[in-house]
C-alpha positions in Angstrom: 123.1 115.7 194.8 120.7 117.1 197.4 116.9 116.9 195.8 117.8 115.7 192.4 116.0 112.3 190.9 117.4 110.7 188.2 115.7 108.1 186.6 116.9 105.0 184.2 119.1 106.8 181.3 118.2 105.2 177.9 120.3 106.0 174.8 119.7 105.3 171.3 121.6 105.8 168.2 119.1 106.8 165.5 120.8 108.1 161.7 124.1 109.1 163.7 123.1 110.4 166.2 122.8 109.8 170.3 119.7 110.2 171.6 119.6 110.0 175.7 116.6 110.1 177.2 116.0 110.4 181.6 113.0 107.7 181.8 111.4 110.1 184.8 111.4 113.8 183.7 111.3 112.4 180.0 113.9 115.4 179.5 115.9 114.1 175.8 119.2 115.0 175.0 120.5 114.9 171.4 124.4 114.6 170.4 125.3 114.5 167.0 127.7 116.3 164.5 125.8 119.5 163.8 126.1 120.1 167.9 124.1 119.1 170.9 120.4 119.5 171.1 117.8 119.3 174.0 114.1 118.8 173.4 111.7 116.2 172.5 111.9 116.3 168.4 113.7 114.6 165.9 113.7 117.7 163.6 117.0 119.4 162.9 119.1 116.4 163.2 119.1 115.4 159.5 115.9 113.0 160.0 112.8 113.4 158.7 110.3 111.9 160.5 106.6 111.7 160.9 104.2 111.0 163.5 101.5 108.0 163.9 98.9 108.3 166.9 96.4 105.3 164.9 96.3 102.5 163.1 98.8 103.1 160.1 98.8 101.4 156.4 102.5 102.4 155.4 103.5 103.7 152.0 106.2 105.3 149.9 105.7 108.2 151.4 106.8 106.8 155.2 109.6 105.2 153.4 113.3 106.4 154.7 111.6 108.4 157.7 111.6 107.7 161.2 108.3 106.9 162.1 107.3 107.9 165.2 104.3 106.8 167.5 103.8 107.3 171.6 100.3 105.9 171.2 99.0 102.7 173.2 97.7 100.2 170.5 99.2 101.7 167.3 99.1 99.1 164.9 101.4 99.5 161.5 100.3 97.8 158.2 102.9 97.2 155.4 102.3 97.4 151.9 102.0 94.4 149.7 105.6 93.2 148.9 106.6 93.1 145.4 109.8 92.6 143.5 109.0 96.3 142.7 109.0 97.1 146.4 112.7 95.3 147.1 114.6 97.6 149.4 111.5 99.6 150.8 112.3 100.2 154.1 110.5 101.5 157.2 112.2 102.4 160.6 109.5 102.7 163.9 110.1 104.2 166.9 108.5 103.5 170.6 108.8 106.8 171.8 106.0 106.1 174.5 106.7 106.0 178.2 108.1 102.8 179.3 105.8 100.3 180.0 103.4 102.5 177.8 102.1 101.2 174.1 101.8 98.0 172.2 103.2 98.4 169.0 102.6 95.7 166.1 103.3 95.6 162.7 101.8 93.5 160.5 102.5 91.8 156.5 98.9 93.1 154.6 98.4 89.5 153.5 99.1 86.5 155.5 100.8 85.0 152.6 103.4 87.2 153.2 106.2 86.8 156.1 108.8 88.8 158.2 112.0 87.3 159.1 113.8 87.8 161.9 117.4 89.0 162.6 118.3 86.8 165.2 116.7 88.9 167.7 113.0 88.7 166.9 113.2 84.7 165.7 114.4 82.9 162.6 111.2 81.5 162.0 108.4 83.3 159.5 105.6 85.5 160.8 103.2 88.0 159.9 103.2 90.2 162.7 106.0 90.9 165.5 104.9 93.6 168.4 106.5 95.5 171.1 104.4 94.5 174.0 104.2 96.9 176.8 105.3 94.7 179.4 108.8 94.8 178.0 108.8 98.0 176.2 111.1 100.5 176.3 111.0 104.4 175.6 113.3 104.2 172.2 112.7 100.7 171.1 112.8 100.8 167.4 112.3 98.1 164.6 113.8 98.4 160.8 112.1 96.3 158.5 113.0 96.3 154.7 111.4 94.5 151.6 113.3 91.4 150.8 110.9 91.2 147.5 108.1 89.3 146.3 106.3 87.8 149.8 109.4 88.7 152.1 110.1 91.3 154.3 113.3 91.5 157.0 114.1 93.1 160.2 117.6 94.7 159.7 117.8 96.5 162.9 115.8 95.8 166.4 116.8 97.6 169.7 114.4 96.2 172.6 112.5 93.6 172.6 110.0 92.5 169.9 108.5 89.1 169.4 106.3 87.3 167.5 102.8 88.9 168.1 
């Protein structure tokens, strides 16, 4: 088509629905079963979400929304895992540019570990990050309290390693 650019087309599922972003107008389709929706926001799809632009210490309240962040250097802090905390869980999205934030996210005591899903690594850690030489717009991580020093990655989409 005669003057039309398309850049890479990245899609996402995220809480049932399709979410296709064009990487070089940043334009962001959204299919899902209330109807099709075009924009840059989350709202009205059945997610609540909010938005982190800083260095985050998450809590009950971030728990079961999407948490959003297209800020370089944004680094997330769990809460202290307890038996009390089991099934806490906290989704974050990379919704920068490619190429265009480190995210981390960190255990709040290095006596307590993240394991991986296969896709992160199998061995114990207390911080994994998206690095922005491999990330993605849409790379997400799902992490959920496992109990009393544990916490688990349930769902990654790009690539996050051991930071």
């Amino acid at each position: 088509m005669a003057g039309a650019e398309i850049g890479n087309i990245r899609g996402v599922w995220i809480s049932g629905a399709l979410h296709i972003q064009d990487t070089l107008s940043q334009d962001l389709i959204v299919f899902s079963s209330t109807g099709i929706g075009y924009g840059g926001s989350f709202a009205g799809y059945g997610a609540q979400t909010t938005t982190c632009v800083a260095a985050t210490t998450l809590t009950h309240a971030h728990c079961g929304k999407l948490i959003l962040t297209t800020t370089d250097a944004v680094a997330f802090t769990l809460p202290a895992a307890s038996t009390e905390m089991a099934g806490t869980t906290y989704t974050i999205i990379n919704l920068a540019s490619s190429g265009g934030a480190l995210i981390t996210v960190s255990t709040s005591d290095n006596a307590e570990y993240i394991v991986g899903n296969g896709k992160v690594s199998t061995d114990t850690c207390t911080k994994v990050g998206n690095t922005k030489i491999t990330q993605v717009y849409g790379d997400q991580i799902t992490i959920v309290n496992s109990g009393a020093v544990l916490w688990s990655l349930s769902s990654v989409i790009g690539t996050w390693a051991l930071a």
